[in-house]
C-alpha positions as CSV (number, residue, x, y, z in Angstrom):
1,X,17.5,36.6,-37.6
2,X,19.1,33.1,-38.3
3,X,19.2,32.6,-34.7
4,X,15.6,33.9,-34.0
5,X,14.4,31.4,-36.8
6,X,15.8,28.4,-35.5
7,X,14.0,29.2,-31.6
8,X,11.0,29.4,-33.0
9,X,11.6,26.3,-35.0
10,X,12.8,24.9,-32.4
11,X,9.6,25.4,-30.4
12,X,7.2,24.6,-32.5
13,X,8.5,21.0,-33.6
14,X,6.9,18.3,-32.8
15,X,8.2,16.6,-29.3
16,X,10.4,13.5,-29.5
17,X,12.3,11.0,-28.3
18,X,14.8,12.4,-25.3
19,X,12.1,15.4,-24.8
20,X,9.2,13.0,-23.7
21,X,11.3,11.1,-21.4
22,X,12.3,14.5,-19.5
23,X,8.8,15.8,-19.8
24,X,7.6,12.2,-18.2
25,X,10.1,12.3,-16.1
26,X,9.1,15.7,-14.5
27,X,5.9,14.2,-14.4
28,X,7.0,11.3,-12.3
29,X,8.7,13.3,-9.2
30,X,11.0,13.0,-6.6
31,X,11.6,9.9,-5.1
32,X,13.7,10.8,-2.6
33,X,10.5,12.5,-1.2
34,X,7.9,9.9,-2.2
35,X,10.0,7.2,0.1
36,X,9.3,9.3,3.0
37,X,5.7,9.8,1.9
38,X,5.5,6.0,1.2
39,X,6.0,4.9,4.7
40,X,2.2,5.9,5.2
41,X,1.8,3.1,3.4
42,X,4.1,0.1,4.9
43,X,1.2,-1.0,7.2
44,X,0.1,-2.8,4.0
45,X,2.3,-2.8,1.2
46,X,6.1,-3.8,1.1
47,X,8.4,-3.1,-1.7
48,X,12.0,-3.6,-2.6
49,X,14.2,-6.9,-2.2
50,X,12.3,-9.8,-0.2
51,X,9.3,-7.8,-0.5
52,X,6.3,-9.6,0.7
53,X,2.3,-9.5,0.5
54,X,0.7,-8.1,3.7
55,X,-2.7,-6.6,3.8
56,X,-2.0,-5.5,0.2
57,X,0.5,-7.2,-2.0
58,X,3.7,-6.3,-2.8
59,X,4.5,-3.2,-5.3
60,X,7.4,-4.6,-6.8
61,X,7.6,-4.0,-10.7
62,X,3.7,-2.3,-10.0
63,X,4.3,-0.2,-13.3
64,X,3.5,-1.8,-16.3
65,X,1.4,-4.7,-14.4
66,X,-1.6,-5.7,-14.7
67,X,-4.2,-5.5,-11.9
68,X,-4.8,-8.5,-9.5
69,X,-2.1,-10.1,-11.2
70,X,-0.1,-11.2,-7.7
71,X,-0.6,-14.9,-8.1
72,X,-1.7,-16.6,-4.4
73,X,-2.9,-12.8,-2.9
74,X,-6.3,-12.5,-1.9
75,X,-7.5,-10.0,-4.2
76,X,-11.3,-8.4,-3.6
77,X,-14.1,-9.3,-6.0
78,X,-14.0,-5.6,-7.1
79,X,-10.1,-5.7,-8.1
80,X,-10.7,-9.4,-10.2
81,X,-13.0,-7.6,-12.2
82,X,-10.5,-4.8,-12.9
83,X,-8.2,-7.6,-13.9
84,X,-10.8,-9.3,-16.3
85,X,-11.1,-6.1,-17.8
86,X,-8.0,-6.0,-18.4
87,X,-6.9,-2.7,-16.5
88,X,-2.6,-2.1,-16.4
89,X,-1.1,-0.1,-13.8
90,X,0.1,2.6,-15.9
91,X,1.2,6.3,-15.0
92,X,-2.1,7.9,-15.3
93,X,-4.1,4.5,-13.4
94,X,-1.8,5.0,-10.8
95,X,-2.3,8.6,-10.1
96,X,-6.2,8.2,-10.2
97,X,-5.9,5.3,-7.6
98,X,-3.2,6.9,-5.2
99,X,-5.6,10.1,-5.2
100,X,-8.7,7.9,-4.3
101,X,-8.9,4.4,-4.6
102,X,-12.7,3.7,-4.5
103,X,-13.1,6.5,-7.3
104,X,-11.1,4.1,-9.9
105,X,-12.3,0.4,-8.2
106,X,-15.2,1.1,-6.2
107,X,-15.4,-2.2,-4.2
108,X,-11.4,-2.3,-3.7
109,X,-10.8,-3.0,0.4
110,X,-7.7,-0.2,0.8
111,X,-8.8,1.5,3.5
112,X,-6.8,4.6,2.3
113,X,-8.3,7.8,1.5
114,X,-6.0,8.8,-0.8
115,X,-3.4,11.4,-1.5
116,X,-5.1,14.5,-2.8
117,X,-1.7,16.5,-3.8
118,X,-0.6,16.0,-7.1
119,X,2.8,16.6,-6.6
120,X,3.1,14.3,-3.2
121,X,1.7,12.0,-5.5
122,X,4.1,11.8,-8.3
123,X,6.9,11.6,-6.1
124,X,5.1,8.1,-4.7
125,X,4.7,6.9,-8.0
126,X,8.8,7.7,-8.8
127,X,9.3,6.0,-5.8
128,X,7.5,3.0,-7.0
129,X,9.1,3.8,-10.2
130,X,12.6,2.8,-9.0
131,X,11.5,-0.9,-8.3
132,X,10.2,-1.1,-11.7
133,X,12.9,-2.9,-14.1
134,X,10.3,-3.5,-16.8
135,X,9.4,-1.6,-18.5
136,X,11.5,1.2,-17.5
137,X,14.6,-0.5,-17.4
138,X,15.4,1.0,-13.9
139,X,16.7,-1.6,-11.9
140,X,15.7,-2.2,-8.4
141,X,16.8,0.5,-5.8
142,X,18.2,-0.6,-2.4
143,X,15.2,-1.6,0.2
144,X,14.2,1.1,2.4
145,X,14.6,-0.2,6.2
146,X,11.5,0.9,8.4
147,X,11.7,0.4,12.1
148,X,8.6,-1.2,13.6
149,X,6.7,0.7,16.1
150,X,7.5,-2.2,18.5
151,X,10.2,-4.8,18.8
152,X,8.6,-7.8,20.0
153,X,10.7,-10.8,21.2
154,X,10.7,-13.6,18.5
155,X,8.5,-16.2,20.6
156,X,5.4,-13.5,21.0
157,X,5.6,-13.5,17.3
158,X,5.9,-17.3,17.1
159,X,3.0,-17.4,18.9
160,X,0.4,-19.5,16.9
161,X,-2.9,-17.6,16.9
162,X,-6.1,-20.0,17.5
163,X,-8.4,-19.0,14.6
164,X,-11.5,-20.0,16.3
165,X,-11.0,-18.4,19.0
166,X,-10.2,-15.1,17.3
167,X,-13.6,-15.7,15.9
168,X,-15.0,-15.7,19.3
169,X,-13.3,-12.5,20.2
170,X,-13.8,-10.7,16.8
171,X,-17.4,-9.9,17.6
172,X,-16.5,-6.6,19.9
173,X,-14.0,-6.0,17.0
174,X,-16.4,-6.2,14.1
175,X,-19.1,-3.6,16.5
176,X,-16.6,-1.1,14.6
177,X,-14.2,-2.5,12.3
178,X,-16.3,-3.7,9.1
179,X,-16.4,-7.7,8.2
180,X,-16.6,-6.5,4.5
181,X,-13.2,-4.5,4.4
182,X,-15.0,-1.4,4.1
183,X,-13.6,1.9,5.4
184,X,-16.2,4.3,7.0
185,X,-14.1,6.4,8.8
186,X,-12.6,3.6,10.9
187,X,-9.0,1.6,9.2
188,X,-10.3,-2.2,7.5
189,X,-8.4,-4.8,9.4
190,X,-9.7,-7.7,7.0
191,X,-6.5,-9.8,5.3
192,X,-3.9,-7.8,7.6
193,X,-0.6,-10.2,7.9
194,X,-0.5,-12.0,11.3
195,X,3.0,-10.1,12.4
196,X,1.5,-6.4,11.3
197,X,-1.7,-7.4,13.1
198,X,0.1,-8.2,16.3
199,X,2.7,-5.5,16.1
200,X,-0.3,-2.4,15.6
201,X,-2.0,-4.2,18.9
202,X,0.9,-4.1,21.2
203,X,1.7,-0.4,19.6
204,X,-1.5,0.3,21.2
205,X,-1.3,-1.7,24.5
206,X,2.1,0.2,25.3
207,X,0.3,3.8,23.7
208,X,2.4,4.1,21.2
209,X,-0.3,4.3,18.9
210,X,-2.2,7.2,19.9
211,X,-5.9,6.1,20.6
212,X,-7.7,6.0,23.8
213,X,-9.9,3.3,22.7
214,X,-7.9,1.2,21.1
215,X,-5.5,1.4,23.8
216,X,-7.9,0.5,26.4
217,X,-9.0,-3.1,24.2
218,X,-5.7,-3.5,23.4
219,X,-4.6,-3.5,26.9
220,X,-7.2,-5.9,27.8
221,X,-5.9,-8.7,25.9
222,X,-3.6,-11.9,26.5
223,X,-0.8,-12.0,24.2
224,X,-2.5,-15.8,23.1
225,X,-5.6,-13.7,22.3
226,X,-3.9,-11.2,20.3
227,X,-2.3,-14.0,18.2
228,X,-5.9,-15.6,17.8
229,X,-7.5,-12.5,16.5
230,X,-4.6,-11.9,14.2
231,X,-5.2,-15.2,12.8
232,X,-8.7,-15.2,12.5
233,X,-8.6,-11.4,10.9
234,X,-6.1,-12.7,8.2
235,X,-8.0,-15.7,6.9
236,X,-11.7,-14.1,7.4
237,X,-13.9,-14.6,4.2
């Protein structure tokens, strides 16, 4: 009877302490699994030592932080104002915007439809998590290495782009992609980092990226012009 007593006790005292953190950490996920499920996601984001801004900036310490808060990134009009109202990247935030990130900041320009299972993503978010020292107090994990699609040689990459004359070119682009960052069913390709710019396009000129269309312009273009779009696509207002 003792025994009986003190379960039901047991179960119906208020949650503390050590019980929270298991219950948030259940909440949280595997990250093991959200690394893999991450890599979706290295097109724009980096995270981990050296971590750098791309398209999107980097997610180091992301929990805990407020919104737009990367000093010298490009942030959207939409994602200031998130800022000035003062929105943190907390748990729940997170989750909303992983699942669909026009739902939580309408004007935001990640072209990502989001992830719609729950449990795919909380393991993202314990991935993120583990770069997090503050204020979780989980000190960074190792980087996670990701091959790029293509290994260029260092002087194509070298290759200044001639913004003006990506201007030039853009306008077949833009007949598709959208000058505003918006995603209608075709990937934004506004504020993309020069070297991810250049990398997807020769992906595509050697069909490694599976799109006929894409291949085909692609294919079309000088090395000097690819360079020139990704410069003027990185700096475009």
């Amino acid at each position: 009877m003792k025994r009986l007593l003190a379960t039901v006790l047991l179960v119906l005292a208020p949650v503390t302490g050590p019980a929270i953190a298991e219950e948030e950490a259940q909440l949280i996920g595997d990250a093991e699994n959200g690394a893999k499920i991450f890599r979706k996601c290295t097109g724009c984001h980096q995270i981990g030592p050296g971590a750098e801004n791309r398209a999107g900036p980097h997610l180091n310490g992301i929990f805990g932080r407020r919104a737009g808060a990367i000093e010298g990134f490009d942030y959207s009009a939409s994602m200031e104002r998130a800022h000035d109202d003062g929105l943190t990247w907390d748990r729940e935030r997170l989750d909303a915007y992983i699942q669909n990130p026009r739902a939580l900041i309408s004007g935001t320009r990640m072209s990502f439809r989001g992830i719609k299972d729950a449990q795919d993503r909380h393991d993202v978010l314990a991935y993120l998590r583990s770069f997090t020292a503050s204020p979780q107090d989980i000190p960074e994990s190792a980087p996670t290495g990701i091959a790029r699609e293509v290994e260029l040689p260092p002087e194509i990459l070298a290759i200044v782009g001639d913004r003006d004359y990506g201007e030039y070119l853009a306008s077949e682009c833009l007949t598709c992609h959208q000058r505003n960052g918006t995603d209608e069913g075709i990937p934004s390709i506004i504020k993309w980092h020069p070297d991810d710019f250049v990398v997807a396009m020769h992906a595509y000129k050697r069909k490694l990226r599976p799109h006929p269309v894409m291949q085909m312009m692609a294919g079309r273009l000088t090395d000097e012009e690819i360079a020139a779009l990704a410069a003027y696509f990185a700096t475009i207002d």
